[in-house]
Backbone as ProteinMPNN parsed JSONL, in Angstrom:
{"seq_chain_A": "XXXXXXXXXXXXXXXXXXXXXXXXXXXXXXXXXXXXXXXXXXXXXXXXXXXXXXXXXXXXXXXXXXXXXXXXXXXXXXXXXXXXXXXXXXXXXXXXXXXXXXXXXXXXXXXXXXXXXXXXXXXXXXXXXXXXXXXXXXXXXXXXXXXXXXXXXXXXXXXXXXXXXXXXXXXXXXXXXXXXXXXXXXXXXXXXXXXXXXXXXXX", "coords_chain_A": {"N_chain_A": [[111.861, 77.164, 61.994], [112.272, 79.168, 58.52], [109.805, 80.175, 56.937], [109.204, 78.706, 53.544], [107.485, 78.51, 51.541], [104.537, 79.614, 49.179], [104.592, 83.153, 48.476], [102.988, 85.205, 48.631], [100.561, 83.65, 49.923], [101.13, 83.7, 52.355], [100.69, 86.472, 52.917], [97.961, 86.449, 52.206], [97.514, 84.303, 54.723], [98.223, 86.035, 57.007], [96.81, 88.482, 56.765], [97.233, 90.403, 55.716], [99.11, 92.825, 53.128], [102.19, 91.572, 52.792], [104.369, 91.602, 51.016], [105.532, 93.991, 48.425], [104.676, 92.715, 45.863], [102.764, 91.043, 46.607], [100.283, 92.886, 46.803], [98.684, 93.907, 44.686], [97.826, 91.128, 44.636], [96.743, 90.618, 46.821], [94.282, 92.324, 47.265], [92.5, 91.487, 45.545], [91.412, 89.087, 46.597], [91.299, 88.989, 49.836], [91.263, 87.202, 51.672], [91.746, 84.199, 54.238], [94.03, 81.721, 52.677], [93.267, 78.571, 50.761], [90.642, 76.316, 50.456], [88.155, 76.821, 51.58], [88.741, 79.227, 53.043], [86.727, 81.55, 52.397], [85.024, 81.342, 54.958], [86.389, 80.931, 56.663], [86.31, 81.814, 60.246], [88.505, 83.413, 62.428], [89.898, 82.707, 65.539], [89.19, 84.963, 67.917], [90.876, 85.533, 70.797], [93.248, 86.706, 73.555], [95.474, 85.774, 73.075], [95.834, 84.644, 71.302], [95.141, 86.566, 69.331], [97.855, 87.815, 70.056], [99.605, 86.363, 69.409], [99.184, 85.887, 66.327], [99.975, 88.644, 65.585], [102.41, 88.337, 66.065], [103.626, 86.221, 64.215], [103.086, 87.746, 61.556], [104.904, 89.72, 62.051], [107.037, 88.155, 61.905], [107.118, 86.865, 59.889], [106.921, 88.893, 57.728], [109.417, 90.115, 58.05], [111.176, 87.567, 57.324], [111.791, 85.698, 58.989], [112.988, 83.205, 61.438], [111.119, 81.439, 64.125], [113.062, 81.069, 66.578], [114.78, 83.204, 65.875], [113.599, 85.347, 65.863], [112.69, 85.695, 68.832], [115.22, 85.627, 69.835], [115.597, 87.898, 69.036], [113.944, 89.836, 70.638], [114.549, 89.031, 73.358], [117.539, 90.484, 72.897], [116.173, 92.76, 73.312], [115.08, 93.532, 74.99], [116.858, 93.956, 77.07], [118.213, 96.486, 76.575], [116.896, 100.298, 77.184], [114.819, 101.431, 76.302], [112.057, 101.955, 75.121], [110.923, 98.335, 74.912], [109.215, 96.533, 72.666], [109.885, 99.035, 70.301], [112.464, 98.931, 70.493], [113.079, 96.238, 69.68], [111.71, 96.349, 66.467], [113.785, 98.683, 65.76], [116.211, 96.866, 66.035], [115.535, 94.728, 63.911], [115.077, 96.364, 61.583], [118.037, 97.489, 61.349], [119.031, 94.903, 60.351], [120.852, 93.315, 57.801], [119.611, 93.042, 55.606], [116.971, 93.611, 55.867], [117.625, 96.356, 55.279], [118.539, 96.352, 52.626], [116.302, 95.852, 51.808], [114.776, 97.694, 52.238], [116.094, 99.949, 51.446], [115.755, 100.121, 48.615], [117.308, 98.653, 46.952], [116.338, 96.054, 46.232], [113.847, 94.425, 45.534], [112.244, 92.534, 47.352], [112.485, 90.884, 50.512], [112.824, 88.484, 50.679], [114.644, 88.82, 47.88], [116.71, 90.45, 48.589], [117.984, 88.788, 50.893], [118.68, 86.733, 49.161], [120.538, 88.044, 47.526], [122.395, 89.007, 48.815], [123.614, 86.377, 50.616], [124.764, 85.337, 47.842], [127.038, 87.15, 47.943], [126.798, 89.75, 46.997], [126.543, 91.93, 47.959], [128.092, 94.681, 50.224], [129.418, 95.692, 53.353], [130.591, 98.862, 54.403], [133.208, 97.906, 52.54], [133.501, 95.428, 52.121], [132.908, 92.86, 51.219], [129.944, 91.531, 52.515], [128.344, 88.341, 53.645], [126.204, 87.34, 55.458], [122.954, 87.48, 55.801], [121.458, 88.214, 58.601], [123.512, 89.802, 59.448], [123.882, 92.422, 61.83], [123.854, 96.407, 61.086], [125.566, 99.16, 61.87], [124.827, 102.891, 62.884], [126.392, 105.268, 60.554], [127.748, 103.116, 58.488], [128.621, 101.628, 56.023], [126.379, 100.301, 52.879], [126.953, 98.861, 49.8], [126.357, 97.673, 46.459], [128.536, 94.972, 45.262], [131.329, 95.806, 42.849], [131.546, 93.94, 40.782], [129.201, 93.035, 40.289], [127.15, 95.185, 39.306], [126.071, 95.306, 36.995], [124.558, 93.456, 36.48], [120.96, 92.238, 36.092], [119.065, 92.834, 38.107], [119.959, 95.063, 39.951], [120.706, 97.281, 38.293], [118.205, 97.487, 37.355], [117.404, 98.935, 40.051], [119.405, 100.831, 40.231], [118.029, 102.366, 39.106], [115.953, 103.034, 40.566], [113.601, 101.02, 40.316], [112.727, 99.763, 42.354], [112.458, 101.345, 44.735], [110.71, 102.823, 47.734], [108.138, 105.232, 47.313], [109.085, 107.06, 49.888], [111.874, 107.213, 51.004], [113.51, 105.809, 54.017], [113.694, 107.738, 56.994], [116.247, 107.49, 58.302], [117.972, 106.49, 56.373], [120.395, 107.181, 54.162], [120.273, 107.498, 50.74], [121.686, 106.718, 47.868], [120.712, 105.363, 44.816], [121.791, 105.776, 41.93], [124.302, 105.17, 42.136], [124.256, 102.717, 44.039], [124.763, 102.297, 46.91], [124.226, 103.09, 50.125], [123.804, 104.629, 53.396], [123.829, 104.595, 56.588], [122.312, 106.579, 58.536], [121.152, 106.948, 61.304], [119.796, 105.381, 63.832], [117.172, 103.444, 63.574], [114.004, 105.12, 64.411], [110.952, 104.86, 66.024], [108.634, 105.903, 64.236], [109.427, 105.858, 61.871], [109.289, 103.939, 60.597], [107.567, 101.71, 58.27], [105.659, 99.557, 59.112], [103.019, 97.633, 59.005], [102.167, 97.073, 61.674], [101.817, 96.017, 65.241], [104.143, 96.18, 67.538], [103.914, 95.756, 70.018], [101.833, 93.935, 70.693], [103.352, 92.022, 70.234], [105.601, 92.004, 71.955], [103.823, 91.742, 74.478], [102.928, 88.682, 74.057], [105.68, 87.145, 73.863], [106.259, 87.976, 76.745], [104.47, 86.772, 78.315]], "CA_chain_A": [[112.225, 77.194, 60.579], [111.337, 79.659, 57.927], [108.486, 79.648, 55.661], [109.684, 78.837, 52.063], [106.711, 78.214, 50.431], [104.139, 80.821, 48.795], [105.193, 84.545, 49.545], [101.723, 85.608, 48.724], [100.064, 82.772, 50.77], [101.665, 84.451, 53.44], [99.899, 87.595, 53.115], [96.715, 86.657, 52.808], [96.892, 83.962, 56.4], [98.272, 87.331, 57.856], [95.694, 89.123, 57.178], [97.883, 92.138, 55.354], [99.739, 92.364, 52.422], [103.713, 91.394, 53.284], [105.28, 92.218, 50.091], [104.779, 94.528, 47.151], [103.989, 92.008, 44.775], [101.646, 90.623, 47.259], [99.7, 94.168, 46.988], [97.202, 93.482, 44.348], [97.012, 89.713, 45.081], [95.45, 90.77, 48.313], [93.212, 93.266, 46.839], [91.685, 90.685, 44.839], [91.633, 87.91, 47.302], [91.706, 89.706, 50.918], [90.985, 86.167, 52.968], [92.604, 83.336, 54.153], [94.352, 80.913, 51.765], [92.618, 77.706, 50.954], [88.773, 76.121, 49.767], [87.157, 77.823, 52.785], [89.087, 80.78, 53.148], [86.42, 83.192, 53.015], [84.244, 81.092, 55.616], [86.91, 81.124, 58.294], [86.368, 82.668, 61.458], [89.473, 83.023, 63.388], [89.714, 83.07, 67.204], [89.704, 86.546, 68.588], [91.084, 85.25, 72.001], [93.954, 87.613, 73.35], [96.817, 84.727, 72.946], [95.53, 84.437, 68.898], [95.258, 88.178, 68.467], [99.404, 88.093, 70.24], [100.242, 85.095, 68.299], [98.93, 86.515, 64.946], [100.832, 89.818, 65.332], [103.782, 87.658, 66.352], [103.738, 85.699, 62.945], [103.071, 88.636, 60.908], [106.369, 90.318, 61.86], [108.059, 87.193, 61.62], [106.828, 86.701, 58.272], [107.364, 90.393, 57.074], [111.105, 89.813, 57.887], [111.465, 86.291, 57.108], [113.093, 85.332, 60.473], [112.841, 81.934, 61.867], [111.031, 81.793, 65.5], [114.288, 81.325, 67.015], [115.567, 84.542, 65.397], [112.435, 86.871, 66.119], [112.448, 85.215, 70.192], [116.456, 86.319, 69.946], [115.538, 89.266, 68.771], [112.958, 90.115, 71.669], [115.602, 88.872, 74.194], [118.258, 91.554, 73.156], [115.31, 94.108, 72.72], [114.281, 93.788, 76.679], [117.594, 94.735, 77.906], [118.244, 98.067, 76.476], [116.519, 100.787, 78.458], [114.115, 102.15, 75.642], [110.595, 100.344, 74.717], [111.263, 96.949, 74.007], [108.915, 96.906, 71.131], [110.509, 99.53, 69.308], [113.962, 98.228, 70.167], [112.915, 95.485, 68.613], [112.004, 97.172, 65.276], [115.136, 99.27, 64.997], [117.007, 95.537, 65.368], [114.621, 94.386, 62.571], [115.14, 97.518, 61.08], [119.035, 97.172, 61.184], [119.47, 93.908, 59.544], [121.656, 93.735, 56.415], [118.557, 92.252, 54.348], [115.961, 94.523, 56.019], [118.386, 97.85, 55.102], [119.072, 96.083, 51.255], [115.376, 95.996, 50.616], [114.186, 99.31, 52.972], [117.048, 101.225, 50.241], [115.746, 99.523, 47.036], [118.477, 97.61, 46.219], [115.945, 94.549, 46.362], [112.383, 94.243, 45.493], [111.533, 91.922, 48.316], [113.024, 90.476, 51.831], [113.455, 87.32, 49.578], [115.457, 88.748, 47.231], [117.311, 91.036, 49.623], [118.297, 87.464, 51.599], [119.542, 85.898, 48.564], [121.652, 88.97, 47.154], [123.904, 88.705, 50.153], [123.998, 84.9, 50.336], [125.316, 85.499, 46.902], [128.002, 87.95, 47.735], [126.453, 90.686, 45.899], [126.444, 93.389, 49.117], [129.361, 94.62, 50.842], [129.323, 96.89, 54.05], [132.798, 99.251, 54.445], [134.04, 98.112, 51.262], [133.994, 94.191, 52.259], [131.383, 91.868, 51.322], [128.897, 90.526, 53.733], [127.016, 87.52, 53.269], [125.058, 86.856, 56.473], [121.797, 88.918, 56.21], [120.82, 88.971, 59.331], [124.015, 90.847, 60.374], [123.69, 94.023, 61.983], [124.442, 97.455, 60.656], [125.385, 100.374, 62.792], [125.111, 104.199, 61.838], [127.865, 105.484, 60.079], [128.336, 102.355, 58.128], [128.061, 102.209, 54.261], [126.381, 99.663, 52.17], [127.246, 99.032, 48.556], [126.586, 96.755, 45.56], [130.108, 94.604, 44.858], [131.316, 95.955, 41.215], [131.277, 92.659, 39.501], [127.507, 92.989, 40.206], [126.511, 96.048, 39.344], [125.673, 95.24, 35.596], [123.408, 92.353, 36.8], [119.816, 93.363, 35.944], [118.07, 93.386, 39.537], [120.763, 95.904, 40.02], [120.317, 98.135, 36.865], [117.096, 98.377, 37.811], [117.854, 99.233, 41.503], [119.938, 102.301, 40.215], [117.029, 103.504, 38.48], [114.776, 103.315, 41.537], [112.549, 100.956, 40.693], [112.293, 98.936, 43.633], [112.846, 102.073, 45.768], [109.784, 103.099, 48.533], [108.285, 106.329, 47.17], [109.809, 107.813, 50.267], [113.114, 106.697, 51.561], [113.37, 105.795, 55.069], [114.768, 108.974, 57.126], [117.499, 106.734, 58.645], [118.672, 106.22, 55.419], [120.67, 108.209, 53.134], [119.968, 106.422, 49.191], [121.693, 106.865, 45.841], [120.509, 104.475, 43.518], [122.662, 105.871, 40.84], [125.802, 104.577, 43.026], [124.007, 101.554, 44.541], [124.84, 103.107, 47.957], [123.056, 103.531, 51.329], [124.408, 105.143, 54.632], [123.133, 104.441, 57.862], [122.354, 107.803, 59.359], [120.895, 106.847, 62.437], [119.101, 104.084, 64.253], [115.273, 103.787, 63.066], [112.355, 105.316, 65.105], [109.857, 104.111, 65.396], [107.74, 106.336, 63.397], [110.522, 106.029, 60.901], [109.057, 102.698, 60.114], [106.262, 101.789, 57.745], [105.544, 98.149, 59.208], [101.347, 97.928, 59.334], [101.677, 95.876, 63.04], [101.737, 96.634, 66.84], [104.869, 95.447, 67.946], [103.376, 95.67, 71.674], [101.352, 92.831, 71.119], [104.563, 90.634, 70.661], [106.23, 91.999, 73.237], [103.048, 90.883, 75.025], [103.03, 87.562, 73.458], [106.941, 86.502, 74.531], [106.128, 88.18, 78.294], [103.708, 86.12, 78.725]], "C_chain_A": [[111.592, 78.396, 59.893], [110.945, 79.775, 56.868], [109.506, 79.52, 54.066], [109.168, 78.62, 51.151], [106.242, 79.339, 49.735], [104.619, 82.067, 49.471], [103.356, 85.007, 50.077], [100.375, 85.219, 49.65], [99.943, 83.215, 51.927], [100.633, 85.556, 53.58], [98.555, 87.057, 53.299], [96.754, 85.616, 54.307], [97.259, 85.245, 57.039], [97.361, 88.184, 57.707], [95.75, 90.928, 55.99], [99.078, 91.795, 54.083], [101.408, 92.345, 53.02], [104.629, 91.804, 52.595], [104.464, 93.388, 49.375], [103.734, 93.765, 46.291], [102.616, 91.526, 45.286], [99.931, 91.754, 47.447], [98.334, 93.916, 46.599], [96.871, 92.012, 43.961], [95.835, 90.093, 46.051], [94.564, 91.493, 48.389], [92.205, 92.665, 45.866], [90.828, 89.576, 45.702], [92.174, 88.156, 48.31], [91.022, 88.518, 51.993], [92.041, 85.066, 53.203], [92.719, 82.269, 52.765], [93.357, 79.567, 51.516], [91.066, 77.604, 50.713], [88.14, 76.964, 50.228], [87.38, 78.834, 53.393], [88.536, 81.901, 53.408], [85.434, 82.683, 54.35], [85.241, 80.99, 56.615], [86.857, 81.696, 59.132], [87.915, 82.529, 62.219], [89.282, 83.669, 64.749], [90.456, 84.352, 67.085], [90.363, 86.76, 70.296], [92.715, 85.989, 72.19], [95.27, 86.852, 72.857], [96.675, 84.666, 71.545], [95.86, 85.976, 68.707], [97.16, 88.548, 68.839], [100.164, 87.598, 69.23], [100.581, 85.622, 66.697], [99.345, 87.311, 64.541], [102.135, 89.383, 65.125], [104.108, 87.133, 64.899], [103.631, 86.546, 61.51], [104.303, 89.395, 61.181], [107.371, 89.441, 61.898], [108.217, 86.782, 60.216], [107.734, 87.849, 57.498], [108.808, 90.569, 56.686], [111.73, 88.875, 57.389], [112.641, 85.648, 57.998], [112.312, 83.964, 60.789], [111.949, 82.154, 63.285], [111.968, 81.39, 66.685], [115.163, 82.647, 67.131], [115.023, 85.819, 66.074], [112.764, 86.452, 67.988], [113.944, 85.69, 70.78], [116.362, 87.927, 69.788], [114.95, 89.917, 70.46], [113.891, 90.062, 73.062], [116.496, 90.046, 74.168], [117.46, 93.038, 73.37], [114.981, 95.028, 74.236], [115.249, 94.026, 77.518], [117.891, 95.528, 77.951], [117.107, 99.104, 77.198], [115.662, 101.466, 77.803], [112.999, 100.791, 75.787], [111.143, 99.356, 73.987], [110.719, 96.718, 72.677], [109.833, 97.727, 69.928], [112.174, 99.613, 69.071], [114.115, 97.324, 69.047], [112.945, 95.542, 67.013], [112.768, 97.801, 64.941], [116.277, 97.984, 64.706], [116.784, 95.769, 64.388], [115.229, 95.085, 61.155], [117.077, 97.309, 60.26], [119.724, 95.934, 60.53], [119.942, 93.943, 58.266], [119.827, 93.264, 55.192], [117.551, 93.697, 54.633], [116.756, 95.965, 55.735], [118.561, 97.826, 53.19], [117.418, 96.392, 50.281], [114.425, 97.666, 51.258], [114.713, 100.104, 51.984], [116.318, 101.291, 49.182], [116.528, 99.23, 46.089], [117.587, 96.029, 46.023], [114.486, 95.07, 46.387], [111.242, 93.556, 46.576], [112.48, 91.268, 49.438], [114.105, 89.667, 51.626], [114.918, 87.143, 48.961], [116.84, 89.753, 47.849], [118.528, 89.944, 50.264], [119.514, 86.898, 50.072], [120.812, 86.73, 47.739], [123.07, 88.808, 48.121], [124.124, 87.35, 50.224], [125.024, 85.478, 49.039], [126.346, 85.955, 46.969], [127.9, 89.146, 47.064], [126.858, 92.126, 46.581], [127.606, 93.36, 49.47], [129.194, 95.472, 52.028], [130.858, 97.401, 54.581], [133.214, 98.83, 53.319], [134.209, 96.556, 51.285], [132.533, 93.48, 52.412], [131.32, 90.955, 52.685], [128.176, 89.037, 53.3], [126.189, 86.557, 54.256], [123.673, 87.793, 56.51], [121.294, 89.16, 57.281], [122.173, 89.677, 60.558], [123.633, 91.978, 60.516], [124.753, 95.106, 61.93], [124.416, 98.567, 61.988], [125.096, 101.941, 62.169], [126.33, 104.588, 61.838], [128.48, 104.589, 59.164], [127.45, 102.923, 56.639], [127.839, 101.005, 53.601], [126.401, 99.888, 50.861], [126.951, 97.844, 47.719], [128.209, 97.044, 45.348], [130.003, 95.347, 42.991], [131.08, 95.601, 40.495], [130.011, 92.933, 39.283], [126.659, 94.172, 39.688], [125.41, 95.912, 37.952], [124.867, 94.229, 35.161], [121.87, 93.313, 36.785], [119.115, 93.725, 36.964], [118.924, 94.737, 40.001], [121.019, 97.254, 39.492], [118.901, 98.617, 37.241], [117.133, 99.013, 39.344], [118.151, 100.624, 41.171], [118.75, 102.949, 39.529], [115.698, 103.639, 39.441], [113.62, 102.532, 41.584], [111.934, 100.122, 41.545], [111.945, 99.774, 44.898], [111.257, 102.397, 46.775], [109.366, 104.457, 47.684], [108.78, 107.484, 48.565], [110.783, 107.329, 51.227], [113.004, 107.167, 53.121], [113.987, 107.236, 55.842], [116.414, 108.189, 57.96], [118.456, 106.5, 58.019], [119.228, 107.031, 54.795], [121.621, 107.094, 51.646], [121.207, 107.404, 48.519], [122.137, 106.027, 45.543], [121.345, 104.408, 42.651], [124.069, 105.179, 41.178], [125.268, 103.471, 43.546], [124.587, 101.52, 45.936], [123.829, 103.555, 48.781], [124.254, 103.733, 52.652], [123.308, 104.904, 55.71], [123.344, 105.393, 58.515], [122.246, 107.588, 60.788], [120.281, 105.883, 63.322], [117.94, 104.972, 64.27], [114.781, 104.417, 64.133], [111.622, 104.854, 64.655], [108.75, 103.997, 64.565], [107.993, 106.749, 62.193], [109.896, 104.717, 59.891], [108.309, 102.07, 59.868], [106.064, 100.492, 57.974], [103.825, 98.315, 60.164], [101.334, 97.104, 60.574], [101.756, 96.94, 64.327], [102.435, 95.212, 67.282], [104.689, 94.833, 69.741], [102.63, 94.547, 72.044], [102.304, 91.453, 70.742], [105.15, 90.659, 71.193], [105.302, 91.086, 74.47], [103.273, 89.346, 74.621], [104.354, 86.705, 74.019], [106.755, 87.072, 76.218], [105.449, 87.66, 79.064], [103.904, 84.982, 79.983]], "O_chain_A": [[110.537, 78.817, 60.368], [111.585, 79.531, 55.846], [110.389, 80.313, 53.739], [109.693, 78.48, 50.047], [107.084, 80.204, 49.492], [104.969, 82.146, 50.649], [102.77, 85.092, 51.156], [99.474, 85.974, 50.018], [98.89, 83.202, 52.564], [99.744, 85.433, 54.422], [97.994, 87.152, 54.391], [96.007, 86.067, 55.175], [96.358, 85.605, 57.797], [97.044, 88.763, 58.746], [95.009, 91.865, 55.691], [99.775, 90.78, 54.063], [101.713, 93.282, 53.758], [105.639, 92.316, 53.077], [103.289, 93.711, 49.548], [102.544, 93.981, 46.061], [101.575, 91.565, 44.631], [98.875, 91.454, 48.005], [97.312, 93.762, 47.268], [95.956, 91.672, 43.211], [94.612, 89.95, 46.059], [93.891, 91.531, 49.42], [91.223, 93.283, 45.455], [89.664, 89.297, 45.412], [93.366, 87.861, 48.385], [90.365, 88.861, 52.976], [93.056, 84.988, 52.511], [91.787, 82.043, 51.993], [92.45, 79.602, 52.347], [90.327, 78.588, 50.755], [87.558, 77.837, 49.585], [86.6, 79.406, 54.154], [88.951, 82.867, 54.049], [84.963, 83.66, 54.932], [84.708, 80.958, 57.724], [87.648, 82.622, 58.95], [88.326, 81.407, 62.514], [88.737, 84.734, 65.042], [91.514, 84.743, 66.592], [90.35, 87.833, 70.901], [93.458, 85.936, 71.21], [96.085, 87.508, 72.207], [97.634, 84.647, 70.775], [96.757, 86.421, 67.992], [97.773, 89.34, 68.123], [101.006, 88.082, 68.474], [101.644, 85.732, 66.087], [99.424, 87.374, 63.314], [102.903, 89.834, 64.275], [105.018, 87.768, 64.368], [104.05, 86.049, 60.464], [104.785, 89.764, 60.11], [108.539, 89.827, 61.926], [109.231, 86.454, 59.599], [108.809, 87.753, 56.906], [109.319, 90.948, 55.632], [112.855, 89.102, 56.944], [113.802, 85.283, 57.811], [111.164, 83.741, 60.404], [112.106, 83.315, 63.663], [111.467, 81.429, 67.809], [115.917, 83.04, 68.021], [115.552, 86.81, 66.577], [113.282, 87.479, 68.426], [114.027, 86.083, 71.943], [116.966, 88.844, 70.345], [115.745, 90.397, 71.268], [113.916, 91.057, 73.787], [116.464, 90.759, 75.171], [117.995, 94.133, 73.543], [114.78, 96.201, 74.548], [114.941, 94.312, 78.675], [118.092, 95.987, 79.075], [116.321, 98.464, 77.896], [115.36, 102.45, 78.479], [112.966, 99.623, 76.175], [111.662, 99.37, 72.871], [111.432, 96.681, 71.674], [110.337, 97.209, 68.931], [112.875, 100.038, 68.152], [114.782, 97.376, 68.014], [113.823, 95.019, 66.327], [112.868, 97.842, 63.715], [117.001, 97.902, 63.713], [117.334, 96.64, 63.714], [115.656, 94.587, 60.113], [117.327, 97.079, 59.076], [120.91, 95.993, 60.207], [119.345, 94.719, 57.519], [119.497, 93.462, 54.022], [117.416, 94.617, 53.826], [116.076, 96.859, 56.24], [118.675, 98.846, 52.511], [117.182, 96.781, 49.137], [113.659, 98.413, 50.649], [113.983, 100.986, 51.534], [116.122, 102.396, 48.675], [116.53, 99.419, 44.872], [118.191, 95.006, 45.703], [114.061, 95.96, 47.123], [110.039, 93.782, 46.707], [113.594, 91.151, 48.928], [115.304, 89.684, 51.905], [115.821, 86.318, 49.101], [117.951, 89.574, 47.35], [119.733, 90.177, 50.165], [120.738, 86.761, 50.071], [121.851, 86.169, 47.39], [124.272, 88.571, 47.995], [125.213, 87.117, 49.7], [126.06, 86.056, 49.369], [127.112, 85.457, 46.144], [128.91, 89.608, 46.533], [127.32, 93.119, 46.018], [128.326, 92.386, 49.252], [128.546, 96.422, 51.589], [131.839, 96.768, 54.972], [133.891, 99.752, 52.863], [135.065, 96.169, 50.489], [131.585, 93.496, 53.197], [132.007, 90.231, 53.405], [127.345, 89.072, 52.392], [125.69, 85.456, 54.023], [123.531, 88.738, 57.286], [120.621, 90.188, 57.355], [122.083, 89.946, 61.756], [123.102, 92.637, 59.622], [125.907, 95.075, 62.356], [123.524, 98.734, 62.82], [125.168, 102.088, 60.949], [127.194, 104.421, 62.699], [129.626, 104.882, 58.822], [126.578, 103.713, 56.275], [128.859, 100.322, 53.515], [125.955, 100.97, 50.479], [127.313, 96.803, 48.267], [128.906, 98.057, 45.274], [129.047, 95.381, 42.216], [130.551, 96.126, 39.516], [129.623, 93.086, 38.125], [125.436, 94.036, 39.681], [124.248, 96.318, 37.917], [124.49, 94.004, 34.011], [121.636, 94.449, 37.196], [118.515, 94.8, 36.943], [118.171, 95.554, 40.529], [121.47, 98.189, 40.153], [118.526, 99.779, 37.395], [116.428, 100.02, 39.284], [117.462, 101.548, 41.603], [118.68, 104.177, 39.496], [114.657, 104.216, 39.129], [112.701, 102.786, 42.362], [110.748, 99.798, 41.48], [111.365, 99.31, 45.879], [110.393, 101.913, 46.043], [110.393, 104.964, 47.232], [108.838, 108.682, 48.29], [110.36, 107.036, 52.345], [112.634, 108.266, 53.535], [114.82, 107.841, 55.168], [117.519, 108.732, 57.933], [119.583, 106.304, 58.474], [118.51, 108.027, 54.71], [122.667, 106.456, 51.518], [121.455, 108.587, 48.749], [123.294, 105.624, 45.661], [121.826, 103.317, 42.345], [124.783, 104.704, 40.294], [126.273, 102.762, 43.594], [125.005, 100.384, 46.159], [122.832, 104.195, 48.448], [125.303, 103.102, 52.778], [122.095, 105.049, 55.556], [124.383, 105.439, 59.175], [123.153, 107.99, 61.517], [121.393, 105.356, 63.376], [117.649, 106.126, 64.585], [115.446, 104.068, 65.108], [111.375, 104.459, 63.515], [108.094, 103.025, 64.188], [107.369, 107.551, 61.499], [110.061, 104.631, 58.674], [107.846, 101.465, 60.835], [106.28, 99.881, 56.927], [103.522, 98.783, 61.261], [100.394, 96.31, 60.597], [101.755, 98.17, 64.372], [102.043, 94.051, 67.397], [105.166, 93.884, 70.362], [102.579, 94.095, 73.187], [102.043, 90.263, 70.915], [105.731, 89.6, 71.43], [105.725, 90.155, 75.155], [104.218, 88.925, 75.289], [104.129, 85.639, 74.593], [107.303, 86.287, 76.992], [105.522, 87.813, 80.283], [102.947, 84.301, 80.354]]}, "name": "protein", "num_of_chains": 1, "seq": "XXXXXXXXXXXXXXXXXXXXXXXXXXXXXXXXXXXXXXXXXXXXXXXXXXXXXXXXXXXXXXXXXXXXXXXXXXXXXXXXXXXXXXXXXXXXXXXXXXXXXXXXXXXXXXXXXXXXXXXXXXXXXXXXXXXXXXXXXXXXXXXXXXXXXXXXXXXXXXXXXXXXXXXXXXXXXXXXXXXXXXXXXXXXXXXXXXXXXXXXXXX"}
């Protein structure tokens, strides 16, 4: 299943902030959640330190562990590092491309834009987020939507990364993103080490 409670919660058991908003929560309050939070020790044993990476990019995305364990599966047959297969998936997901642009402030709201019908890719709304995009394809806010305020602000950037992925090619002002190319891996600002969840499912 996945998580639907606190976002922020999230960040601090991971260890790292997950969202924006979560930024200067976790700069206030950089331990685990809960009474005893700052007295927790957690096991440093190598299956916790796999585990813990594992749940932190499951989080980050907001994938189910069904989804992320699918993921990992298609990741280990292509003929590049599985890890960073993995992450260009990730990477490629309609949600993870809606809020990588800054069409969406968070994963969250990314997820529920498309539920909604709000996105379209080619000119024809989507509303599964975790379909995948190829390069060459074009996402767009639908028209009806444009004049919706998460949207309004979108074209003015302010959800946007200060520096747009290079995979991507933005304008805000159009509510428009192109998929140049499939991610690298050094394309992709995600604070983990996907190697220790490759470890983790090879186990």
């Amino acid at each position: 299943m996945r998580y639907t409670g606190p976002k922020v919660r999230l960040s601090r058991r991971a260890g790292t902030p997950l969202t924006r908003k979560a930024v200067s929560y976790f700069e206030k309050r950089p331990y685990p959640p809960g009474e005893h939070g700052r007295r927790v020790r957690r096991s440093t044993s190598d299956y916790a330190v796999r585990q813990a990476e594992k749940q932190k990019l499951r989080w980050y995305y907001d994938l189910s562990e069904k989804q992320l364990a699918r993921v990992y599966e298609s990741a280990k047959k292509r003929a590049g590092r599985t890890g960073e297969e993995m992450i260009a998936d990730l990477e490629l997901r309609l949600a993870s491309v809606v809020l990588r642009s800054g069409l969406a402030p968070s994963i969250y709201a990314a997820r529920q834009y498309i539920n909604h019908g709000h996105i379209m890719v080619d000119g024809k709304k989507v509303d599964i987020p975790s379909y995948q995009v190829k390069p060459g394809q074009i996402i767009s806010v639908r028209d009806k939507s444009k004049q919706m305020v998460p949207f309004v602000e979108a074209a003015e950037g302010v959800h946007a990364d200060e520096k747009i992925a290079g995979y991507l090619a933005v304008s805000h002002k159009d509510l428009r993103v192109a998929i140049v190319d499939r991610p690298k891996r050094e394309q992709v600002p995600v604070p983990f080490d996907e190697h220790l969840v490759v470890e983790f499912y090879a186990r």
